[in-house]
N, C-alpha and C positions, 0 to 999 in steps of 0.2 A: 767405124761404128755403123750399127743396119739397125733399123727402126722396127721393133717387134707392137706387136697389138695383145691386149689380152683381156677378153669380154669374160665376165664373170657373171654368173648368177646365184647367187644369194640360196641356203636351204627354203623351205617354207618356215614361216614362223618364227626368223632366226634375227629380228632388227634388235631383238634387245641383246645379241652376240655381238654383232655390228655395235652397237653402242659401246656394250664395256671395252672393244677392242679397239674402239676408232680413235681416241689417242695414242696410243702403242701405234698403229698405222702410219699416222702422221709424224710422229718420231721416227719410227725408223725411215720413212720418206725423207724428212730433213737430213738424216745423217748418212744420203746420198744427192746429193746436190746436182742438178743436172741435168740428171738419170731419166727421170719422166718428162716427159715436153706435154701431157696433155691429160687429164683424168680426170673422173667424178663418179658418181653414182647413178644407176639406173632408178628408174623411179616404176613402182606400179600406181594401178587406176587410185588409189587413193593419195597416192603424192608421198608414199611411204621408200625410203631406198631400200632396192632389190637386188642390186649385185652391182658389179664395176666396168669400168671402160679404162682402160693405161695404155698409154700410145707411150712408148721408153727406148730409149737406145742399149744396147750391150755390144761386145766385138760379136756375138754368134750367138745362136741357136741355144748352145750348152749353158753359155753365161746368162742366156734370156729364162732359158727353163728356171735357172740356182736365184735369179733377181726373183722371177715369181713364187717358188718355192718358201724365199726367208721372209714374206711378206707376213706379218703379224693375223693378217685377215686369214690367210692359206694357212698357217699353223693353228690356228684353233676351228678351225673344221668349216670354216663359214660358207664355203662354195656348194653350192647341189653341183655347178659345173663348172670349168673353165677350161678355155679356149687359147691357147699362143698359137698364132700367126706372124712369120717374117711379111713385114708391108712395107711400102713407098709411097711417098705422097705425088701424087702428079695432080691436083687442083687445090691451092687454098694453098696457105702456109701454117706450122707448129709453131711456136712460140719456143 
């Protein structure tokens, strides 16, 4: 397994998409156990969440892209952006 990253940014405007979706999120995260070693929300100047941080293992690249893809947030349109990166930790540790 290789530790993929995947920084997300949130549309403008879009926290009340975030909201109705962010149970659906959390389920479907429970019903892979594991999976993420690290995540939460970005926050802007008002302390409102603005997109995400997921630090996750998959075997590769393909399986990292298919984990990001079935994520509840990515299926109802919630990113202006996002970013996968294959990463390594070399200071601190993941839980």
């Amino acid at each position: 397994m290789a530790h993929f990253v995947l920084v997300c940014v949130d549309k403008p405007g879009a926290v009340a998409l975030r909201m109705a979706t962010r149970q659906a999120h959390f389920d479907w995260l429970a019903r892979h156990p594991g999976v993420v070693r690290l995540g939460g929300p970005f926050l802007d100047a008002a302390g409102e969440m603005a997109g995400s941080l997921i630090i996750f293992e998959a075997a590769d690249l393909e399986g990292a892209r298919a984990f990001a893809a079935a994520d509840p947030y990515a299926k109802a349109g919630l990113f202006e952006s996002a970013e996968l990166r294959p990463w390594r930790a070399t200071v601190g540790t993941i839980p």
